[in-house]
C-alpha positions, -999 to +999 in steps of 0.1 A: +200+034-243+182+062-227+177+089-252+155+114-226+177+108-200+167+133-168+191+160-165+196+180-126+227+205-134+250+214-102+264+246-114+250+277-130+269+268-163+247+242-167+215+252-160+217+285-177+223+264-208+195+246-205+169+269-187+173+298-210+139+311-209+125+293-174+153+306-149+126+329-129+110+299-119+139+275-107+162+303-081+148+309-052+152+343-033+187+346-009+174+375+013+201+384+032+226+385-003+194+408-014+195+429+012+227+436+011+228+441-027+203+469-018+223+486+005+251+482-020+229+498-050+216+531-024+252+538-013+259+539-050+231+563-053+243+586-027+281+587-034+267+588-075+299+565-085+303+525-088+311+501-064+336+467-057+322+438-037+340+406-028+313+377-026+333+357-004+310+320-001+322+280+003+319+264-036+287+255-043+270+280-023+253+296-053+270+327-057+272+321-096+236+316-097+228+346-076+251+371-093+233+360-126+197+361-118+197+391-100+170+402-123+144+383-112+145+400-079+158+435-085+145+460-112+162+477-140+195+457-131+217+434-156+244+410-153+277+411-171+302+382-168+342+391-175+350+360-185+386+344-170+403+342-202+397+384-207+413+414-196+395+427-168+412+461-176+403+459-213+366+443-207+357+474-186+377+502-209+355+488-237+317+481-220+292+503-236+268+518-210+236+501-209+198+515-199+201+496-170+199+513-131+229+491-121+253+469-141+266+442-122+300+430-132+310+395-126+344+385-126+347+350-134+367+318-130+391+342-105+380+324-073+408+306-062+441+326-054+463+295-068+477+310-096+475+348-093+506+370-086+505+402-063+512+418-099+480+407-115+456+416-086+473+448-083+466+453-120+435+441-124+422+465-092+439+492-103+417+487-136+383+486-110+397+512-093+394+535-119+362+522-139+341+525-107+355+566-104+346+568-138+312+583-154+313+553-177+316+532-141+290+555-118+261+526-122+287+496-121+289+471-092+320+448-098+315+419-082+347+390-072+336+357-063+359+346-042+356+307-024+392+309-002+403+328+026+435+333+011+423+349-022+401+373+000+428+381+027+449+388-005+425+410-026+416+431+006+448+437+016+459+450-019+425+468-023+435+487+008+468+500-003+454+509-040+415+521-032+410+527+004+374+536+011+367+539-024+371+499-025+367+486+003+343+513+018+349+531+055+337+495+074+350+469+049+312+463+039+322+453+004+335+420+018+300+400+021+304+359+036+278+345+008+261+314+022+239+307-004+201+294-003+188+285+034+192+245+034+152+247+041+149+254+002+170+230-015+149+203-020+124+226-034+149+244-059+161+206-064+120+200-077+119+229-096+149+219-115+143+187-124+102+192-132+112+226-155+140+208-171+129+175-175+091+184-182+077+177-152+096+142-137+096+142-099+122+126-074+106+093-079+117+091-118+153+096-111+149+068-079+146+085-053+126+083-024+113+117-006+132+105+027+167+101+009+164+132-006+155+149+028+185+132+046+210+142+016+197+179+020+201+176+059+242+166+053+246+192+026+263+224+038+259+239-002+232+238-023+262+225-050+270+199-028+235+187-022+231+184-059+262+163-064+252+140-042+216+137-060+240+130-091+259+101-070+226+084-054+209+087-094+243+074-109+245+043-082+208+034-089+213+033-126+243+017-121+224-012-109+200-013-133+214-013-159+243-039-146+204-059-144+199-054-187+232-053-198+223-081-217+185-063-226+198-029-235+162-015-253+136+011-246+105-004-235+070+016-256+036+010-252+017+019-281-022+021-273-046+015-305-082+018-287-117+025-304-122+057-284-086+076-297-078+083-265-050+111-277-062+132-248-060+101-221-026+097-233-010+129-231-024+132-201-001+103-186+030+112-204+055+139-199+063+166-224+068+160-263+090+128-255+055+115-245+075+097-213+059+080-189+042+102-159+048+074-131+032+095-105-003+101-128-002+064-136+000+056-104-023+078-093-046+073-126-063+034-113-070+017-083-060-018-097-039-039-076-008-033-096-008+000-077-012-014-045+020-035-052+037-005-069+032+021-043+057+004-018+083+014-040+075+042-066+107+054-067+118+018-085+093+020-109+100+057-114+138+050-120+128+017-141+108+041-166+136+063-169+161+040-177+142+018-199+128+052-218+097+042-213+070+059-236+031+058-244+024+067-276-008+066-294-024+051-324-049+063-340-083+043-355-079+048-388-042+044-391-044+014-376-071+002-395-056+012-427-021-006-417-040-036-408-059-040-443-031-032-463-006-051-441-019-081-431-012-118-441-035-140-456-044-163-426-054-123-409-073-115-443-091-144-439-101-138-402-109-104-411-134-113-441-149-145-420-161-115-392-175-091-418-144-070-418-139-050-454-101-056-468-110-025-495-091-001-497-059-024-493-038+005-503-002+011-482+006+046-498-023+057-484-017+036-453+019+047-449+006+087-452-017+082-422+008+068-403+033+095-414+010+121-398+008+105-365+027+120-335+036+082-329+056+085-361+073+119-353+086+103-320+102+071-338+119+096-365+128+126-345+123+111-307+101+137-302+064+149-308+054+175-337+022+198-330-006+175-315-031+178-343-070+161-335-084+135-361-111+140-377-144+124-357-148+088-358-179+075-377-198+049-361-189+022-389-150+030-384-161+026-345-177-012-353-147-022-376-121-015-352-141-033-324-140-062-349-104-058-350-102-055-313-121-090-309-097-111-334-067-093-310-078-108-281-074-140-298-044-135-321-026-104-315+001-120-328-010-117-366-021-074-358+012-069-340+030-086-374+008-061-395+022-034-378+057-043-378+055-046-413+041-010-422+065+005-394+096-013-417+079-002-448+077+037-433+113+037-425+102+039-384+126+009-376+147-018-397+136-049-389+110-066-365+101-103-348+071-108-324+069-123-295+103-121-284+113-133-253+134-111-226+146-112-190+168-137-170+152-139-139+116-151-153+108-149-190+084-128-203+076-122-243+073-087-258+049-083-290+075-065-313+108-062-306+115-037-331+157-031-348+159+010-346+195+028-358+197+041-320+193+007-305+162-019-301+127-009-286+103-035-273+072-025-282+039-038-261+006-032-284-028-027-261-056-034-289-085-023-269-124-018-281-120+013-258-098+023-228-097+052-206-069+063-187-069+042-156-068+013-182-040+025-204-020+033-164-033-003-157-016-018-185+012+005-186+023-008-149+020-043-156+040-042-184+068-024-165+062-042-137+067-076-156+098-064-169+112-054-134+106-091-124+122-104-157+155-090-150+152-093-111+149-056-102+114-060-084+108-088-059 
C-alpha cells in the first residue's frame, strides 16, 4: 500500500546501497578504533611495509561500517573489500597500487570460523604474509573481521607459526577487541539515518516515541542490535495498523487548490520529492485544537501518515480553473454562469496540458516530484474567479470534486473515480474522491480554499488524518 515506505538499514550492506553519496553525514566517529588505526598506519610508516589486523568485535558492533568509511575520518586512505566468494591470494597478486597513503584491505564474509579448515587459513595467511613483505603490499593494511573467539584464537595461533612479528607484531597489537560506537551515540546515528535516507522523517513517523527509543538504546549492547529492534517495535506498530485497514487498504492525499498558490506553504510541510507529510511541521505549523489533541500522541499520527502514504500535493489556480470549465456538468455550469463565472475557454486539451505540467501530476504518474517550476503571477481577475469557485465549494464541493475526477481519468492519473465514498468501521466518515490507481486506490480529500496559509493547510491536514484514525479505531 505504502509506496515511500521509511527505510532504517541494520548493516552496512544496506545503507551503503542506499547512502551512496550522504555516508559522511550518517557514521559517527569510533575514537578508540581511530586511534588505534593511527598507530597502525605510523608503525607502517616506520617499518616501511604493510600490516595484518584482526578486528575482533560482537556482530553488529559496526566493524563493517567502520572499516568502510574510514575515509571520512582519515586522509589519503581507501577501502578495498575481498569479497568471500574470491581468492584472497589471487585478489591481492592482482590489486593495482592506488595514490592512496594506506589501502585498507577488508576481508569479507570470513567472520565466523564454521566452515574453514586449518588448510585454508594457513593458505590464505600465507598469501597476507607475503603481500604485506611485498613493495606492491608496503602501504596495505589487511584487515579480518572476525565476531568469535574461536575464529580469532584460530587465526592467531596459525599467524604465529607462519608470520611471527611480521603478523602478529612483537605485543600481539594487531588483535584489536572492536566495540563499536559508544551506546551514547546510537540514537543519534539512528536520526541521522532515518532523516538522510528517508528525507528528513523523524522517530515519530516510524511510531515511535523518544522514550521507547531511549530504552531500546539502553538494552542494546550493538549498534546492529539496537537497530533490529527499531525494525521489530516499527514492524509490530504497522502490524497493527494495518490489521485496522485491512479492509481500507489506500493512500490517503490531500490535494490543496487555494487562491494564493501556496506551492511554497506546501513544500514547506512535506518531505522530499514524494511531497510526504512533515508531521512534526504540521504539528508545529497551527495552534488549533487538533494539535492540542494530537500532541499526546505524535508518534500515532506520525506512524498513521506513514502507513496510509499520506501526501499534500498542490493545485494550482489556473489548472484548476481550467479543469473546472472544461469539466464540469451542467447543473455546475449553471452555478458557475448564475455567479458571473466565464465557462470560455471550455477547452480540455488545453486543460489536460496544464494539468500535465503540475508537480501534482508527476507524483500520480511517477510517485514522485519533477523540478518545482513557479507559475506565472496570478492576475487579479484569475484571483476573483477562483474565489467565485471557492464560494460555490463551500456549498457543493461535491460537483468541483466530480470535475476533477473526471479530468484526472481523462489525463491518464487514475482509472476510475466516485465521490463521497464512505470509509472506516469504527465511525464512518466520507472521502471526496476515492480515486482507482494501477498501484492500488487513493482517497483523495480536496481543500478549495479562497486562500490558506500553512497553519491552515496543517489544520486541515490533521483533521483529516485524525478522522481517519477514529474511522478505523486507531485514535480514541
Amino acid at each position: 500500500m505504502n509506496t515511500t515506505r521509511l527505510v532504517v538499514p541494520d548493516r552496512y550492506e544496506g545503507l551503503a546501497r542506499r547512502a551512496k553519496e550522504d555516508l559522511g553525514s550518517i557514521v559517527v566517529a569510533v575514537e578508540e578504533g581511530l586511534a588505534r588505526i593511527e598507530d597502525i598506519f605510523g608503525r607502517m610508516g616506520v617499518a616501511g611495509r604493510g600490516s595484518f589486523l584482526i578486528l575482533r568485535g560482537p556482530s553488529g558492533a559496526g566493524k563493517s561500517t567502520f572499516l568502510h568509511t574510514l575515509r571520512f575520518f582519515k586522509q589519503d586512505v581507501i577501502t578495498i573489500p575481498v569479497a568471500g566468494g574470491v581468492s584472497i591470494r589471487e585478489a591481492l597478486q592482482a590489486h593495482k597500487a592506488t595514490q592512496a597513503k594506506v589501502e585498507v584491505f577488508v576481508l569479507e564474509e570470513r567472520e565466523a570460523a564454521i566452515s574453514f579448515t586449518d588448510r585454508e587459513l594457513e593458505d590464505w595467511l600465507h598469501a597476507i604474509n607475503g603481500f604485506i613483505r611485498s613493495v606492491k603490499g608496503e602501504k596495505a593494511l589487511v584487515v579480518w573481521p572476525a565476531n568469535t573467539d574461536e575464529l580469532c584464537n584460530r587465526i592467531v595461533e596459525l599467524a604465529r607459526r607462519i608470520g611471527a612479528e611480521t603478523l602478529l607484531g612483537s605485543d600481539d597489537r594487531s588483535v584489536f577487541e572492536f566495540s563499536g560506537p559508544s551506546r551514547v551515540e546510537y540514537e543519534r546515528i539512528a536520526e541521522r539515518t532515518l532523516a538522510v535516507l528517508n528525507q528528513g522523517a523523524t522517530f515519530s513517523d516510524l511510531g515511535l516515541t523518544k522514550a521507547r527509543v531511549s530504552s531500546i538504546a539502553e538494552s542494546s549492547p550493538t549498534i546492529g542490535g539496537f537497530l533490529t529492534k527499531l525494525h521489530d517495535d516499527i514492524a509490530e506498530n504497522e502490524r497493527y495498523i494495518q490489521t485496522l485497514v485491512n479492509e481500507e487498504q489506500c493512500r490517503l492525499w490531500i490535494i490543496v487548490a487555494t487562491g494564493n498558490d501556496p506551492q511554497a506553504e506546501v513544500a514547506g510541510l512535506t518531505r522530499g520529492r514524494f511531497a510526504a507529510i512533515d508531521t512534526d511541521r504540521l504539528l508545529s505549523s497551527t495552534g488549533a485544537n487538533i494539535v492540542t489533541e494530537l500532541n499526546e500522541f505524535p508518534e500515532k499520527i506520525g506512524l498513521l501518515g506513514t502507513v496510509l502514504d499520506a501526501r499534500i500535493l498542490h493545485l494550482p489556480v489556473l489548472t484548476a480553473a481550467a479543469i473546472i470549465r472544461s469539466f464540469a456538468d451542467e447543473p455546475l455550469k449553471t452555478k458557475m454562469k448564475s455567479v458571473g463565472l466565464s465557462l470560455k475557454p471550455d477547452d480540455k486539451e488545453t486543460a489536460l496540458e496544464r494539468l500535465a505540467s503540475t508537480e501534482l501530476s508527476s507524483v500520480f504518474r511517477a510517485g514522485a516530484q519533477g523540478t518545482l517550476a513557479r507559475g506565472p503571477k496570478l492576475g487579479s481577475s484569475s484571483f476573483e474567479a477562483f474565489a467565485k469557485l471557492a464560494n460555490i465549494a463551500s456549498t457543493n464541493d461535491v460537483a468541483l470534486n466530480r470535475a476533477v475526477g473526471r479530468a484526472f481519468v481523462s489525463a491518464g492519473l487514475i482509472q476510475s473515480f466516485a465521490v463521497e465514498q464512505d470509509f472506516g468501521k469504527v465511525a464512518k466518515r466520507r472521502t471526496d474522491i476515492l480515486a482507482q490507481t494501477t498501484s492500488g486506490p487513493i482517497r483523495i480529500e480536496m481543500m478549495w480554499r479562497k486562500t490558506a496559509g500553512r497553519a491552515d493547510i496543517s489544520n486541515y491536514t490533521l483533521i483529516k488524518l485524525a478522522n481517519y484514525g477514529r474511522a478505523i479505531g486507531y485514535l480514541d
